[in-house]
FIMIRO-422542 format. One record per atom (N, C-alpha, C, O, CB): residue number from 0; atom name; x, y, z. Coordinates in steps of 0.001 Angstrom, whole numbers, plus 500000, padded with zeros to 6 digits. Glycine has a CB too. Layout:
# FIMIRO-422542
PT   n atom      X      Y      Z
PT NUM   CA      X      Y      Z
...
//
This chain:
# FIMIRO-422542
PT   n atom      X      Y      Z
PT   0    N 170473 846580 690411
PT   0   CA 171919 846653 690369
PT   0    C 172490 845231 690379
PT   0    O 171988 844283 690984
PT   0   CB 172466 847485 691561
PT   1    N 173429 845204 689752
PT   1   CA 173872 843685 689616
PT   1    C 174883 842670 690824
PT   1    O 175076 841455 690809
PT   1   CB 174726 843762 688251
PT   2    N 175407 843754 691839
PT   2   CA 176113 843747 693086
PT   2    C 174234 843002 693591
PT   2    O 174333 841777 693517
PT   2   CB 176992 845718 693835
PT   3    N 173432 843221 693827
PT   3   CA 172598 842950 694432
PT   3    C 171577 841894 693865
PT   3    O 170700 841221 694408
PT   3   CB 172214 844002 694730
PT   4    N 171858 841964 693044
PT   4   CA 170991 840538 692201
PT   4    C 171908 839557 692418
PT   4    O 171423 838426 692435
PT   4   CB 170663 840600 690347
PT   5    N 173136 839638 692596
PT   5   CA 174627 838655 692858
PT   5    C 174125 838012 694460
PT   5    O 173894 836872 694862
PT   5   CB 176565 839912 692986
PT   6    N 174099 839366 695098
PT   6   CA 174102 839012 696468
PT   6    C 172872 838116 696895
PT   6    O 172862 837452 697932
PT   6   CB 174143 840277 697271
PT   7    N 171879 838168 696023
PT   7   CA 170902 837680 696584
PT   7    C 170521 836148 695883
PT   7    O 169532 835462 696141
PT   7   CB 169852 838754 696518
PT   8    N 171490 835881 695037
PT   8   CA 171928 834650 694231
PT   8    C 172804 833656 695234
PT   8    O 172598 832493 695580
PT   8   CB 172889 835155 692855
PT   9    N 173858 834584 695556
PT   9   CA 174442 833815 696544
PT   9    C 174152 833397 698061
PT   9    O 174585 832376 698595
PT   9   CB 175370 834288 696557
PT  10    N 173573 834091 698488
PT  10   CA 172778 833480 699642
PT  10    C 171883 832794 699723
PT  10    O 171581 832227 700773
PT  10   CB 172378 834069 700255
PT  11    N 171019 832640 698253
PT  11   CA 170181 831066 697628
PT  11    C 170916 829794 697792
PT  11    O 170570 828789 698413
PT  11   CB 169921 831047 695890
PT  12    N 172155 830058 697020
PT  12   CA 172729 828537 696621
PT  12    C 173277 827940 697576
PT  12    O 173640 828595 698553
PT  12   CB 173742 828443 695593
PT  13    N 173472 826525 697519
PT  13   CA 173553 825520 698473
PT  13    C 173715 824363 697739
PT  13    O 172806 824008 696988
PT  13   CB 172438 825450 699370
PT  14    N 175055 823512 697869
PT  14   CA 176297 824052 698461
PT  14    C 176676 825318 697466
PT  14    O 176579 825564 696264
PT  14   CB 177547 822823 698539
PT  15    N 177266 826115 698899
PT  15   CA 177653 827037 698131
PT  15    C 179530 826863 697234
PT  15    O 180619 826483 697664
PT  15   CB 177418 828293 699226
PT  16    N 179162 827255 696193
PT  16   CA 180259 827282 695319
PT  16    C 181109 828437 695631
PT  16    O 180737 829358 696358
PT  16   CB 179830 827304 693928
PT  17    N 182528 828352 694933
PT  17   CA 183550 829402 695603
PT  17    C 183037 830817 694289
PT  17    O 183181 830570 693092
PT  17   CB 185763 828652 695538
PT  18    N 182569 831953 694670
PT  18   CA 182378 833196 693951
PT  18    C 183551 833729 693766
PT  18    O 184451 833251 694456
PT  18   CB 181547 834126 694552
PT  19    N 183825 834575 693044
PT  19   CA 184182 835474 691856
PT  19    C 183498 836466 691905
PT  19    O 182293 836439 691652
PT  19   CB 184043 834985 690589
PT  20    N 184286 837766 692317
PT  20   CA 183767 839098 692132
PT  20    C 184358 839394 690454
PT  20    O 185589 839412 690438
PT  20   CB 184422 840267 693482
PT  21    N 183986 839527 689650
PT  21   CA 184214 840287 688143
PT  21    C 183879 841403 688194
PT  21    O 183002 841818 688952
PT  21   CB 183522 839828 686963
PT  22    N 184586 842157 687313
PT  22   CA 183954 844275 687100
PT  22    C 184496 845210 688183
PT  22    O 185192 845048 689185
PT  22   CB 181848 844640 687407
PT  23    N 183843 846362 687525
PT  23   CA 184564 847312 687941
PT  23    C 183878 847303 690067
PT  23    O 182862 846711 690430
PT  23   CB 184167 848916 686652
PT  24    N 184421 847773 690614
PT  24   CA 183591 847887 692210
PT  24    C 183408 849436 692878
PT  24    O 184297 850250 693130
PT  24   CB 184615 846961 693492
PT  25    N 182362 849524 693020
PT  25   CA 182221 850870 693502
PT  25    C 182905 850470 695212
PT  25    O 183254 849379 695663
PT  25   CB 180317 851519 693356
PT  26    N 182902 851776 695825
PT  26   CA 183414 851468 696880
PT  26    C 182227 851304 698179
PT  26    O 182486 850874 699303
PT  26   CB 184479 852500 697039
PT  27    N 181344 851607 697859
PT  27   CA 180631 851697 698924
PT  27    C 179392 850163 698510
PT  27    O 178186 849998 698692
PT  27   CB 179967 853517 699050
PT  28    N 180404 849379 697950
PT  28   CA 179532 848192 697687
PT  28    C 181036 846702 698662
PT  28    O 180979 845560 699117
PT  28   CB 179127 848057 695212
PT  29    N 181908 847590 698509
PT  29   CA 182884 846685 699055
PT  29    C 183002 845797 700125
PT  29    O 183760 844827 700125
PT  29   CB 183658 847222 699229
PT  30    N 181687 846370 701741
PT  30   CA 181331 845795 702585
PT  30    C 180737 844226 702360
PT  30    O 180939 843151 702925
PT  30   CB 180604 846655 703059
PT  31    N 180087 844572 701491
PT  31   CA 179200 842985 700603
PT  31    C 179788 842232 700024
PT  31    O 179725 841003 700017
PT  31   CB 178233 843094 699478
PT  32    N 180445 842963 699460
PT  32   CA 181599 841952 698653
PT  32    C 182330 841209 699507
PT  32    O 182379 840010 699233
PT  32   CB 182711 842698 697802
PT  33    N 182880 841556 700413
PT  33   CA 184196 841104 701029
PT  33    C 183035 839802 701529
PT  33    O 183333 838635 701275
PT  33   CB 185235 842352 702412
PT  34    N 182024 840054 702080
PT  34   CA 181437 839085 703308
PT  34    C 180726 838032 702229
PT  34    O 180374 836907 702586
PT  34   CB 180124 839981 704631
PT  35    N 180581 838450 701066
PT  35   CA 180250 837136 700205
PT  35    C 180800 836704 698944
PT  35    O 180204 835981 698146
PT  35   CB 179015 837142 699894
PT  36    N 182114 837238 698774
PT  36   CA 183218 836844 697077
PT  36    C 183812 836302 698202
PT  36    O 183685 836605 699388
PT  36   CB 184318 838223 695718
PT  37    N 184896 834924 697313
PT  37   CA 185740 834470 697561
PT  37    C 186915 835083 697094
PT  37    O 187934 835322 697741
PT  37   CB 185550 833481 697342
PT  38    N 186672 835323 695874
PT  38   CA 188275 835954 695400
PT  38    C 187358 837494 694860
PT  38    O 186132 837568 694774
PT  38   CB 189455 834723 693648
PT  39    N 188317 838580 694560
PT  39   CA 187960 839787 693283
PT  39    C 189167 840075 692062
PT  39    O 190202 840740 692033
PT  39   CB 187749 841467 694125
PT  40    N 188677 839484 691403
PT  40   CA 189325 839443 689963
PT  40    C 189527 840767 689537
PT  40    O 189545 840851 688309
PT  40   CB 188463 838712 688869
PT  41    N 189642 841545 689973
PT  41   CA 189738 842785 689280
PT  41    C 190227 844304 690122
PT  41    O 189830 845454 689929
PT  41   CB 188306 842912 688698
PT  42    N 191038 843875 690913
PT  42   CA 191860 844968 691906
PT  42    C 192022 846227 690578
PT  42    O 192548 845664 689619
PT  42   CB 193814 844178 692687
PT  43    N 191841 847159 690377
PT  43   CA 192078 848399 689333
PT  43    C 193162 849290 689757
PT  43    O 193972 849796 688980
PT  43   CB 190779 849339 689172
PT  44    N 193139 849446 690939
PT  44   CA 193642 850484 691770
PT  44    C 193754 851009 693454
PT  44    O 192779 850969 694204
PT  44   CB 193103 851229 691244
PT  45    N 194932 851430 693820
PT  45   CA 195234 851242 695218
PT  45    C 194031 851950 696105
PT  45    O 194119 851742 697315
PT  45   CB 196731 851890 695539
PT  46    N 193289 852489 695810
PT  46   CA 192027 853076 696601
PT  46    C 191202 852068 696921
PT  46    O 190773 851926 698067
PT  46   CB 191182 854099 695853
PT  47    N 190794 850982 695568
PT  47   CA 190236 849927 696055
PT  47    C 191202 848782 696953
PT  47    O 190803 848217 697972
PT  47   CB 189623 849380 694880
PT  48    N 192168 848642 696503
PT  48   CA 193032 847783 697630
PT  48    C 192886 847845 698972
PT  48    O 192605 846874 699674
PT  48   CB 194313 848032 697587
PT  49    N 193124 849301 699481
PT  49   CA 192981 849907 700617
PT  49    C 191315 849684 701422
PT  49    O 191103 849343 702586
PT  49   CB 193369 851408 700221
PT  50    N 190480 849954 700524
PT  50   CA 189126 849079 701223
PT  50    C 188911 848409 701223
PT  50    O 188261 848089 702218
PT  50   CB 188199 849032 701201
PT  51    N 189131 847398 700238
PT  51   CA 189078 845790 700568
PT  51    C 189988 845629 701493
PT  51    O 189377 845401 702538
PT  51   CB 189392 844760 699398
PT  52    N 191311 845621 701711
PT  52   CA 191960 845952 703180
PT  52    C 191074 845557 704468
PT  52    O 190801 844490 705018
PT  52   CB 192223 847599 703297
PT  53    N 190749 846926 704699
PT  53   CA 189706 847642 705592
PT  53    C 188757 846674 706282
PT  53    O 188577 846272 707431
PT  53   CB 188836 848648 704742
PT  54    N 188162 846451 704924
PT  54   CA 186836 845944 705148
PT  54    C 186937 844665 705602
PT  54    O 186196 844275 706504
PT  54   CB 185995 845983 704011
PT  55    N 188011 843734 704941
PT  55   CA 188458 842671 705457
PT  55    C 189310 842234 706833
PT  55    O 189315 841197 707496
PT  55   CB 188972 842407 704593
PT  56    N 189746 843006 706907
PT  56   CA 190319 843440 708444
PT  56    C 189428 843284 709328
PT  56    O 189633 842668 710373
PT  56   CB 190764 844865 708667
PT  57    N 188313 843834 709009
PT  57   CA 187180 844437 710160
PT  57    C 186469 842569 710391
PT  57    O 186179 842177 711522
PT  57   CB 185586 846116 709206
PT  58    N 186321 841778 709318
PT  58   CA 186130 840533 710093
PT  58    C 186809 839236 709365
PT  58    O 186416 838258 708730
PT  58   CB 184539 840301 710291
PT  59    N 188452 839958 709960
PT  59   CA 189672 838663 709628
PT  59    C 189873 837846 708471
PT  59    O 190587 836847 708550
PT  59   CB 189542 837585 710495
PT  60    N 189146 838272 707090
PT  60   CA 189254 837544 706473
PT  60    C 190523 838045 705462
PT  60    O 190805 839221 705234
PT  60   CB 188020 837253 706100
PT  61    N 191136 836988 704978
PT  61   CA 192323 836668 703664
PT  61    C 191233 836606 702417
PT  61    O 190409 835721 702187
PT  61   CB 193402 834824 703839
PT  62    N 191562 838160 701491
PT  62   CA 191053 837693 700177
PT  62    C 191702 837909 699109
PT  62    O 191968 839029 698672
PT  62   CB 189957 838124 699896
PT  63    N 191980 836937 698648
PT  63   CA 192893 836788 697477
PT  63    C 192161 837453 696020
PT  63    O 191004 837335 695618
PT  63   CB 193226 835068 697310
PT  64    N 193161 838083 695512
PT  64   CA 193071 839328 694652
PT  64    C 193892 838820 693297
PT  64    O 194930 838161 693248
PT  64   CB 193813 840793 695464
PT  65    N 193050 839365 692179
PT  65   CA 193738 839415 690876
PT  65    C 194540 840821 690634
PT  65    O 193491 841398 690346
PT  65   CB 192634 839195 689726
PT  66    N 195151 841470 690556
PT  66   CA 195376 842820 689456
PT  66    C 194974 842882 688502
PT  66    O 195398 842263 687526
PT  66   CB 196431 843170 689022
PT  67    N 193673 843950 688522
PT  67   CA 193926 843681 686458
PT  67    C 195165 845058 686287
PT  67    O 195737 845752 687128
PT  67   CB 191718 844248 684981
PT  68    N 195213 845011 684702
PT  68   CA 196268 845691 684298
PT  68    C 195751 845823 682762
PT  68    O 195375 844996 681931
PT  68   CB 197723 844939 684612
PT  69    N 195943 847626 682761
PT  69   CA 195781 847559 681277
PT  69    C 196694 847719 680098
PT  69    O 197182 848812 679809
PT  69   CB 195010 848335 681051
PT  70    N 196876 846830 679549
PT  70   CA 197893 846329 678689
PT  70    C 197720 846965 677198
PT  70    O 198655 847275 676460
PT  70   CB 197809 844732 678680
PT  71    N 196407 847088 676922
PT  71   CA 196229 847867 676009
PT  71    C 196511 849306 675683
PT  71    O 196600 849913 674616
PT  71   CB 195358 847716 675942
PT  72    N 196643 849724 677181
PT  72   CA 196415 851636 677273
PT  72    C 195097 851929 676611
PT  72    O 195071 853042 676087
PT  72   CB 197751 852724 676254
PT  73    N 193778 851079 676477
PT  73   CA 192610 852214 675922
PT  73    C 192250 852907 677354
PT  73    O 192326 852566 678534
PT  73   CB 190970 851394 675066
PT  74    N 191802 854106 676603
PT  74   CA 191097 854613 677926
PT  74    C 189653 854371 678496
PT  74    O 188900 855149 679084
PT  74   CB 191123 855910 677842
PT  75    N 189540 853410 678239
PT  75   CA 188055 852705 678260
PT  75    C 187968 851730 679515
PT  75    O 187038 851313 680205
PT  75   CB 187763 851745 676785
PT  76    N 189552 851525 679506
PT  76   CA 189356 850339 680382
PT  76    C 190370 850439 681540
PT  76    O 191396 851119 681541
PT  76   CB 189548 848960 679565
PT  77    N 189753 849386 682849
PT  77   CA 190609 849772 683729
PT  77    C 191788 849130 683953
PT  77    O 192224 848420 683047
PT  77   CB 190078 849845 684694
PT  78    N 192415 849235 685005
PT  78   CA 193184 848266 685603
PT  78    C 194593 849161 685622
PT  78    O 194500 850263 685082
PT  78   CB 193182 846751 684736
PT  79    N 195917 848794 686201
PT  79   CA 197149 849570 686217
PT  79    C 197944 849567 684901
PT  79    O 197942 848616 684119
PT  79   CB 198015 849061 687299
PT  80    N 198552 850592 684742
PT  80   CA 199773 850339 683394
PT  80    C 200066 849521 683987
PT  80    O 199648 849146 685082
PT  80   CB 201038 851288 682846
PT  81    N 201214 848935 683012
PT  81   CA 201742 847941 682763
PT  81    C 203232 848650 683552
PT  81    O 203947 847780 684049
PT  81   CB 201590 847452 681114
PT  82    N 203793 850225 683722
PT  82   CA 204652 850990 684246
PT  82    C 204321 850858 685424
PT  82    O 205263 850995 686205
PT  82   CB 204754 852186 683826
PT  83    N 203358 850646 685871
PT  83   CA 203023 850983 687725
PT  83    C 202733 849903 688489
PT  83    O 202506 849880 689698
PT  83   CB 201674 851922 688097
PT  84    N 202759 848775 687505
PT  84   CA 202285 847831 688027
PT  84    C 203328 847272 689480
PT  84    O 202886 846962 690586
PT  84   CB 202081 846880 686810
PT  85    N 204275 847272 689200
PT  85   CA 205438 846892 690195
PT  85    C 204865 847352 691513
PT  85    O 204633 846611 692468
PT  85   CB 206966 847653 689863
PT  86    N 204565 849284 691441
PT  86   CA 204333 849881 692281
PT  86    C 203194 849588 693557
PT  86    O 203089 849758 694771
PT  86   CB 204231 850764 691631
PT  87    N 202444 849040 692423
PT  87   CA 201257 848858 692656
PT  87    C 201495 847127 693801
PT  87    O 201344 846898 695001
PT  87   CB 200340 848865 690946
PT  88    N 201950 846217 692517
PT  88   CA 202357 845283 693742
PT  88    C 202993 845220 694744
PT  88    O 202837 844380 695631
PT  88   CB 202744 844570 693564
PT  89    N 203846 846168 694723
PT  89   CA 204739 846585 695898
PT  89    C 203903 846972 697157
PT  89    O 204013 846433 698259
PT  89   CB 205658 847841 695479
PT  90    N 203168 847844 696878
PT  90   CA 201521 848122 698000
PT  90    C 200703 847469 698028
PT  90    O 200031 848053 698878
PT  90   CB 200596 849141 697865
PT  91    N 199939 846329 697660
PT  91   CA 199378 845699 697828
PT  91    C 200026 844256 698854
PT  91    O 199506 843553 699721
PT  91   CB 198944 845723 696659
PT  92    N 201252 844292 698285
PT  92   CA 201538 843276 698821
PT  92    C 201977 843385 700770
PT  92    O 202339 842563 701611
PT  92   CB 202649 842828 697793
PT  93    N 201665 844970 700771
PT  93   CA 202362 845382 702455
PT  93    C 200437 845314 702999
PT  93    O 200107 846211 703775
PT  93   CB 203602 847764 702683
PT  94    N 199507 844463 702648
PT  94   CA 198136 844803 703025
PT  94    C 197919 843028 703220
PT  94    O 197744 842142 702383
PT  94   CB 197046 845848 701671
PT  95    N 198043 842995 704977
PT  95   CA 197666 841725 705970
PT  95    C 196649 841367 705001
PT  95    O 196900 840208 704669
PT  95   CB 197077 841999 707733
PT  96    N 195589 841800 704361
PT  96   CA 194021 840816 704583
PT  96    C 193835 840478 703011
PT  96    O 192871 839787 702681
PT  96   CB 192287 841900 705356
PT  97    N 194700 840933 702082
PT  97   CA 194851 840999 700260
PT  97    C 195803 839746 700379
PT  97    O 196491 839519 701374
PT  97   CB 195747 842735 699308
PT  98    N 195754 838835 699066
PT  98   CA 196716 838046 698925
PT  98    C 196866 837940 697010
PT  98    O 196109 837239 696338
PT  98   CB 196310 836593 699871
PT  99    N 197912 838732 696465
PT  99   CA 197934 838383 695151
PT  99    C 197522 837873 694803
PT  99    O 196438 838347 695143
PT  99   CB 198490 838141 694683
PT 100    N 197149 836670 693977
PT 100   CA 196825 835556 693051
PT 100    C 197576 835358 691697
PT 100    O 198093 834357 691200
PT 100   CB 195462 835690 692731
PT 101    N 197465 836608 691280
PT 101   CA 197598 837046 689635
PT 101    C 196844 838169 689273
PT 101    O 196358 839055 689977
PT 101   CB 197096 835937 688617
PT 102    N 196818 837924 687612
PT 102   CA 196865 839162 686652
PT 102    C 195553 838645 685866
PT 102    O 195245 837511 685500
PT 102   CB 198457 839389 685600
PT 103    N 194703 840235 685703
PT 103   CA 194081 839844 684566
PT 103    C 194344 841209 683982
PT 103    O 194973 842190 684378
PT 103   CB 192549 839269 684671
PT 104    N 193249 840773 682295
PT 104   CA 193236 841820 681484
PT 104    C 191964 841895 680409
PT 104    O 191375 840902 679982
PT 104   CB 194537 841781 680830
PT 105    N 191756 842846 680168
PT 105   CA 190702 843186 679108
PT 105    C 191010 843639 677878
PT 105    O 191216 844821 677601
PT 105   CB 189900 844079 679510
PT 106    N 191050 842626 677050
PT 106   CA 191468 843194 675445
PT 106    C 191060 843570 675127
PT 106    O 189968 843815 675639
PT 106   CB 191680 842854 674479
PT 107    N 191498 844244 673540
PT 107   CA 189905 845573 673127
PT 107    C 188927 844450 672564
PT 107    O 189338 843330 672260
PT 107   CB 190234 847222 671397
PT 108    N 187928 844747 672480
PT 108   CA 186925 843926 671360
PT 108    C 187196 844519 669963
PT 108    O 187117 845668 669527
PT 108   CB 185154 844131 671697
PT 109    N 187612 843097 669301
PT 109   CA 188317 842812 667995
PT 109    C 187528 841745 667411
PT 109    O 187034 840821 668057
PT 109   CB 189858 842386 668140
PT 110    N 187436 841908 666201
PT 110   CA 186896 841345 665208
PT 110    C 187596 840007 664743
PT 110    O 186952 839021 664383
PT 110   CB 186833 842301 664245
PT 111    N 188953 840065 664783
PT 111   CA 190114 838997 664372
PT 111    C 190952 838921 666167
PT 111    O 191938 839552 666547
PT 111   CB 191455 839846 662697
PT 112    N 190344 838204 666726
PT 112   CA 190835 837339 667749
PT 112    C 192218 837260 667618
PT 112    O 192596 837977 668544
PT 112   CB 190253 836029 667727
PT 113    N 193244 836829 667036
PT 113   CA 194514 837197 666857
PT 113    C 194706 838851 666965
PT 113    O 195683 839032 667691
PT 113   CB 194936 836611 665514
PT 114    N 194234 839943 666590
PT 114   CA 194503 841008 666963
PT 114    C 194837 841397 668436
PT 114    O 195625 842273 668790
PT 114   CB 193646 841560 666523
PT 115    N 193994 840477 669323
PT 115   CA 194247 840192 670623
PT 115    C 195819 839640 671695
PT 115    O 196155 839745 672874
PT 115   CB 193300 839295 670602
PT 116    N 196356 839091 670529
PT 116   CA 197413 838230 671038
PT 116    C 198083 838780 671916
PT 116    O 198216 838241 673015
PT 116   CB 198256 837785 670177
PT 117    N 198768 840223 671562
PT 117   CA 199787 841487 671895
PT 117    C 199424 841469 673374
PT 117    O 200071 841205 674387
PT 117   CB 199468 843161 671029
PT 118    N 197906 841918 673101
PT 118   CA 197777 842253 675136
PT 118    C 198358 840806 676029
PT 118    O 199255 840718 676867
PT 118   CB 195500 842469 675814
PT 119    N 197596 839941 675554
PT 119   CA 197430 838249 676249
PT 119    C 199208 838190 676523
PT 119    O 199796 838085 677600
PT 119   CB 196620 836573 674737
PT 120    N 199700 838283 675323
PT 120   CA 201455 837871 675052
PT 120    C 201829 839190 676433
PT 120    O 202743 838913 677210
PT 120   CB 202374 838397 672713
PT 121    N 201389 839971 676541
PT 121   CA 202015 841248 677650
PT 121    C 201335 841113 678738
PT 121    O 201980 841550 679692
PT 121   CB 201840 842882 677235
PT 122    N 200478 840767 678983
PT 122   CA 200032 839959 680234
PT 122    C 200889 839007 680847
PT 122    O 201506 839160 681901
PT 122   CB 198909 839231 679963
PT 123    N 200879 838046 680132
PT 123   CA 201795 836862 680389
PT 123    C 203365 836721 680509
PT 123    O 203941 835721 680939
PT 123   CB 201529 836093 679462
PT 124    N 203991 837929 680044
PT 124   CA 205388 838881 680573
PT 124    C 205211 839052 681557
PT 124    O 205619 838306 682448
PT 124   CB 205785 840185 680104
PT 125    N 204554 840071 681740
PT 125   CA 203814 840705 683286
PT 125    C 203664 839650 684418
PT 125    O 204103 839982 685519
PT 125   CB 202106 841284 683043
PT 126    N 203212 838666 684315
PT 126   CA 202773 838251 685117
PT 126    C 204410 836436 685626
PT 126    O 204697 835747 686605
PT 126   CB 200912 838100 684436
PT 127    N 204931 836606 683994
PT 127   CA 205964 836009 684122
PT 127    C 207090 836492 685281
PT 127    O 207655 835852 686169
PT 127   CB 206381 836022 682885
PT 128    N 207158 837798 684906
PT 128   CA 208625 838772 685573
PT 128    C 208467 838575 687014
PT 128    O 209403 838255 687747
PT 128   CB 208649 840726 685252
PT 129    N 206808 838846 687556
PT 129   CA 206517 838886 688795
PT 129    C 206519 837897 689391
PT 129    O 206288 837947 690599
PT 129   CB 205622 839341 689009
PT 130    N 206790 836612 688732
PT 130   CA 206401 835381 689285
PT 130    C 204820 835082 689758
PT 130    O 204617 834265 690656
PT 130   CB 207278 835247 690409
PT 131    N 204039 835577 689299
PT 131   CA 202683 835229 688704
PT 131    C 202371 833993 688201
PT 131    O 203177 833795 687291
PT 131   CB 202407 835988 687726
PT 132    N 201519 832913 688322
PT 132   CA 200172 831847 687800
PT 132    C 199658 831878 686627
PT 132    O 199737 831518 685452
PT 132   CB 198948 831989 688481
PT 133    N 198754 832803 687892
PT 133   CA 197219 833005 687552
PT 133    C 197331 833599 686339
PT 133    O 198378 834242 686266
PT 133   CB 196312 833906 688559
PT 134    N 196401 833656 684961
PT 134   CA 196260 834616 684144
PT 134    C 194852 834617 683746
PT 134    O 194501 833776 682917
PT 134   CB 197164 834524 683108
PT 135    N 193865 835567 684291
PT 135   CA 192695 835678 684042
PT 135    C 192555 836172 682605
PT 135    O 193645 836738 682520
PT 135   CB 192126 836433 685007
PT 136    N 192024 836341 681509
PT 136   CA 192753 836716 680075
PT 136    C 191744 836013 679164
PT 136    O 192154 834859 679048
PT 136   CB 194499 836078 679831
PT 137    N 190614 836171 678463
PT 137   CA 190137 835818 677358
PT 137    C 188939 835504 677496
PT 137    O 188603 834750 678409
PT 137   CB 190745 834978 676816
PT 138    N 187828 836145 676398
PT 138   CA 186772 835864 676902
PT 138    C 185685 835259 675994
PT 138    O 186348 834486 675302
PT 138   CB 186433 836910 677485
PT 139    N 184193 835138 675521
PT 139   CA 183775 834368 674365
PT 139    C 184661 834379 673197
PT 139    O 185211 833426 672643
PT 139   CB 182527 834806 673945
PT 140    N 184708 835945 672856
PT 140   CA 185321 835883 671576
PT 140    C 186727 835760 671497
PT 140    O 187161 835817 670346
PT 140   CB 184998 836933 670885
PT 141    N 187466 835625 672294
PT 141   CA 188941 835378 672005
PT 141    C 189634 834544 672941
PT 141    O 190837 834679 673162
PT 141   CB 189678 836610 671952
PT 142    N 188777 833527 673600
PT 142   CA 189351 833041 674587
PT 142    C 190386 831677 674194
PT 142    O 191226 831199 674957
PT 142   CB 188222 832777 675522
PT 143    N 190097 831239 672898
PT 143   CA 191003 830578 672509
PT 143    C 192733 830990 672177
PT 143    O 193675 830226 672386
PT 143   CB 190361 830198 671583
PT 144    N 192794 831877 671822
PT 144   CA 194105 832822 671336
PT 144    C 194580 833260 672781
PT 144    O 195791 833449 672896
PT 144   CB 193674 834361 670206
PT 145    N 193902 833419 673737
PT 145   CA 194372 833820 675420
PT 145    C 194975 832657 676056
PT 145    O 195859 832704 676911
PT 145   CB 193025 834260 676493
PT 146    N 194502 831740 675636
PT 146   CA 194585 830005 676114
PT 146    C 196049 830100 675634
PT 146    O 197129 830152 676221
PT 146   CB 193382 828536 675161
PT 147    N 195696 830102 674430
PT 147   CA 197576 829720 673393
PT 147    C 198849 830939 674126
PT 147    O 200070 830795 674076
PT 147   CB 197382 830416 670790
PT 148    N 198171 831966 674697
PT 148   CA 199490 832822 675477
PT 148    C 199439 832499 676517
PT 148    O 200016 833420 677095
PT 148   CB 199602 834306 675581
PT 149    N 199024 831515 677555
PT 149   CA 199112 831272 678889
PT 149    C 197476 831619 679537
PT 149    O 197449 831214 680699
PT 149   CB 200409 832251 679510
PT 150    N 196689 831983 679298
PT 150   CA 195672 832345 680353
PT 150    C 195426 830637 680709
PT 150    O 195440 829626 680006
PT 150   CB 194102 833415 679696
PT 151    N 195201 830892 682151
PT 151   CA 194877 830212 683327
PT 151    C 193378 829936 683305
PT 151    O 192850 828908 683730
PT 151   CB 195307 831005 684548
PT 152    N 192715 831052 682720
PT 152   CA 191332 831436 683566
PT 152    C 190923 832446 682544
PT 152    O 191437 833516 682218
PT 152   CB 191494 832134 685320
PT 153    N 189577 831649 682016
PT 153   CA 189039 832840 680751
PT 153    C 187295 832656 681807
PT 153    O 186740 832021 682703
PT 153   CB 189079 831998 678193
PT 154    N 187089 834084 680524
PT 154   CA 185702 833746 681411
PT 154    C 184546 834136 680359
PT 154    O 184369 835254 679874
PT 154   CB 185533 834792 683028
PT 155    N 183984 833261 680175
PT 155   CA 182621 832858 679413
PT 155    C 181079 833592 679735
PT 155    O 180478 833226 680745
PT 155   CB 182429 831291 679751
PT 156    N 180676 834288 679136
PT 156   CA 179416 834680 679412
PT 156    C 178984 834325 678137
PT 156    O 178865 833115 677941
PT 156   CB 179167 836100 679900
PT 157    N 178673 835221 677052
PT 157   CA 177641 835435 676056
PT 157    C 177362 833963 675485
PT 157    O 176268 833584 675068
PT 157   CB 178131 836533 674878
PT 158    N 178522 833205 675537
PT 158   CA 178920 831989 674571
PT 158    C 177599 830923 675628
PT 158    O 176824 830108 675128
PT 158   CB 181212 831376 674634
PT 159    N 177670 831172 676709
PT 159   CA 176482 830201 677438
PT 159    C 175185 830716 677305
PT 159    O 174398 830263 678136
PT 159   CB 176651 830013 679013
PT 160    N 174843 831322 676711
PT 160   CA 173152 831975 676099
PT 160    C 172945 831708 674876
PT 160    O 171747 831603 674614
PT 160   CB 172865 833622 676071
PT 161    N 173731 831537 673913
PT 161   CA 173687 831157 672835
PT 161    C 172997 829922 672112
PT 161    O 173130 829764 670898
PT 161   CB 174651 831193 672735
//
């Protein structure tokens, strides 16, 4: 499992660097997380809010949180409408041990990188209105076109194996 190949990565390294939880989180992996991510990029939904909460509560720690949000509406992917999102920050933000950060998002995988723009450009509304930063937003294949709408913070995998 990749929660556990993570975990056992990070308790190798030295100095340790600040982690990044990415992906979706089951809940009964959230205990681990909290005690070894620095931030989780990817809040989906108030069930997970509420255990990271919890879990963080239980030993005092502040962990600062992305929203994702799905901007696209596929049903493939997670994160809040772009309609609930308010709602959503509105509850998160009444939770002692969560601290906003910002917004991310998952575009569809597109062939023409500009097809991408729409979500990135509605992200960056989103995250404008709220008084939002952060914009987590673009990734090998389109991380340039995410850059040109504001992303903050792209994130690179395939492009470093190559």
């Amino acid at each position: 499992n990749r929660i556990e190949q993570a975990i056992e990565k990070i308790d190798e390294v030295a100095p340790r660097p600040v982690w990044h939880m990415i992906g979706n989180i089951q809940r009964r992996k959230v205990r681990d997380i909290v005690k070894r991510f620095d931030r989780v990029d990817a809040v989906d939904r108030i069930s997970l809010a509420a255990e990271l909460e919890k879990r963080c509560a239980e030993i005092e720690k502040v962990m600062p949180v992305l929203l994702e949000v799905n901007i696209s509406g596929e049903e493939s992917k997670h994160g809040f409408g772009p309609a609930e999102l308010p709602e959503a920050i509105a509850a998160i933000q009444d939770l002692k041990h969560l601290r906003i950060d910002g917004l991310m998002t998952m575009a569809p995988a597109v062939e023409d990188a500009e097809e991408a723009r729409p979500v990135f450009a509605g992200l960056r509304e989103l995250a404008s209105a709220h008084g939002y930063k952060t914009l987590s937003m673009g990734m090998t294949n389109d991380f340039e076109v995410a850059i040109e709408e504001g992303s903050t913070e792209v994130r690179i995998g395939t492009a470093l194996f190559k």
